[in-house]
Structures are given as structure tokens and as C-alpha cells.
MDTraj code that builds the backbone (N, CA, C; nanometers):
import mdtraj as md
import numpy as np

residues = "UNK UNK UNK UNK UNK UNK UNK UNK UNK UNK UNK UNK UNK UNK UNK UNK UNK UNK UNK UNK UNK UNK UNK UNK UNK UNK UNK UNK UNK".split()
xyz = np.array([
    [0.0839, -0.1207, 0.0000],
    [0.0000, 0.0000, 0.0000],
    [0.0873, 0.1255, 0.0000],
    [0.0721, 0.2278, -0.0297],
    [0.1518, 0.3400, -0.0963],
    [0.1061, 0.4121, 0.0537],
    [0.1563, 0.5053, 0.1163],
    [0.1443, 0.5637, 0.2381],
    [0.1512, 0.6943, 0.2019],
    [0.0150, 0.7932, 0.2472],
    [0.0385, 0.8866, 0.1956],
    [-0.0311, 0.9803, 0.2883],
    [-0.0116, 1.1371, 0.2804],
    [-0.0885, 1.2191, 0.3572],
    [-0.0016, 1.2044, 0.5121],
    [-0.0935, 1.2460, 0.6577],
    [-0.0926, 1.2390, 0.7032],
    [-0.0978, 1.1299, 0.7857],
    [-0.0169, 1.0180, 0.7577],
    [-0.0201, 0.9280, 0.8312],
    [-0.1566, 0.8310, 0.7726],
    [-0.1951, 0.8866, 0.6730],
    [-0.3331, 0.7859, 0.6546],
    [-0.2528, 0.6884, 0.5044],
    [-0.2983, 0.6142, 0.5015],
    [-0.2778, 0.4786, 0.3557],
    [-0.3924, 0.4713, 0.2465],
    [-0.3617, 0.4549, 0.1614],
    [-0.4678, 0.3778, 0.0659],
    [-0.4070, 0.3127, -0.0427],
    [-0.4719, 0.2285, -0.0522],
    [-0.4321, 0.1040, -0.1350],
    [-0.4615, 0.1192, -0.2774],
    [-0.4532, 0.2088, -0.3342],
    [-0.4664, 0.3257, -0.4411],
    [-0.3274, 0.3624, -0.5035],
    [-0.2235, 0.3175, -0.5418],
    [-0.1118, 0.4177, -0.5943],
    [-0.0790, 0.5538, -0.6421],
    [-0.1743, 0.6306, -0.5515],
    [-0.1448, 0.7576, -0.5380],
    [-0.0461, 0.7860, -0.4872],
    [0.0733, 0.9136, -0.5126],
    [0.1484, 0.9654, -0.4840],
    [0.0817, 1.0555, -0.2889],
    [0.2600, 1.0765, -0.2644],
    [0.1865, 1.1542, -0.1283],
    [0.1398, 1.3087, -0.1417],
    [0.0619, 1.3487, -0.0684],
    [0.0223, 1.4805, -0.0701],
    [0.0152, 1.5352, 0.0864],
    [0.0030, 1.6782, 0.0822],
    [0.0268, 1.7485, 0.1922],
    [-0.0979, 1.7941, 0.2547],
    [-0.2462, 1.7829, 0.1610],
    [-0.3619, 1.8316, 0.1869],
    [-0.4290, 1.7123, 0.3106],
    [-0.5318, 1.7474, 0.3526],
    [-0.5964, 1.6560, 0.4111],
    [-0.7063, 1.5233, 0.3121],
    [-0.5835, 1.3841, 0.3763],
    [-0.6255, 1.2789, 0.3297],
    [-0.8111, 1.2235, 0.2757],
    [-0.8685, 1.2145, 0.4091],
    [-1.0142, 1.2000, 0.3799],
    [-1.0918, 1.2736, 0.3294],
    [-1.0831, 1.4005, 0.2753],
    [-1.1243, 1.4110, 0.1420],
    [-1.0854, 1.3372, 0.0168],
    [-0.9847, 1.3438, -0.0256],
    [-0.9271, 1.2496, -0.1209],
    [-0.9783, 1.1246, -0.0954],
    [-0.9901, 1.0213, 0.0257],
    [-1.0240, 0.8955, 0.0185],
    [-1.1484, 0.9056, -0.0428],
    [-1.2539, 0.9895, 0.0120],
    [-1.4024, 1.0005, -0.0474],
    [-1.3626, 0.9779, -0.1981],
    [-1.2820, 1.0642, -0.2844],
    [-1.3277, 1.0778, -0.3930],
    [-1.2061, 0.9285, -0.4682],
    [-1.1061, 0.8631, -0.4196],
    [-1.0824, 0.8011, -0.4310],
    [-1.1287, 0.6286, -0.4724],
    [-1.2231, 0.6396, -0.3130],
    [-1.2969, 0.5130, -0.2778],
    [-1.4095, 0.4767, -0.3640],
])
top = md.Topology()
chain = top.add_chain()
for i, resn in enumerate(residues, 1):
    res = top.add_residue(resn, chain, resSeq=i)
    for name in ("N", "CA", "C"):
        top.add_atom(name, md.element.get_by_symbol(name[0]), res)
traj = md.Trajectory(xyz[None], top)
């Protein structure tokens, strides 16, 4: 799993980012 954000993961091969994760998971998931 690619580790990204703040300490949060997703199993997504997204690169890391500096914004807040769970937005992104929403639009991810």
C-alpha cells in the first residue's frame, strides 16, 4: 500500500500529498 498524507494509507497508488487525506479517500474510494 503506498502511504500517503498524514499518516493515513490507501491502497490506491497515489502519490503523497500534503492536503488533508479523507477528502481524497471520499473521492478516491
Amino acid at each position: 500500500d503506498a502511504e500517503v498524507g498524514e499518516g493515513y494509507t490507501t491502497k490506491k497508488p497515489h502519490p503523497r500529498i500534503s492536503y488533508p487525506l479523507k477528502e481524497q479517500i471520499v473521492e478516491w474510494t
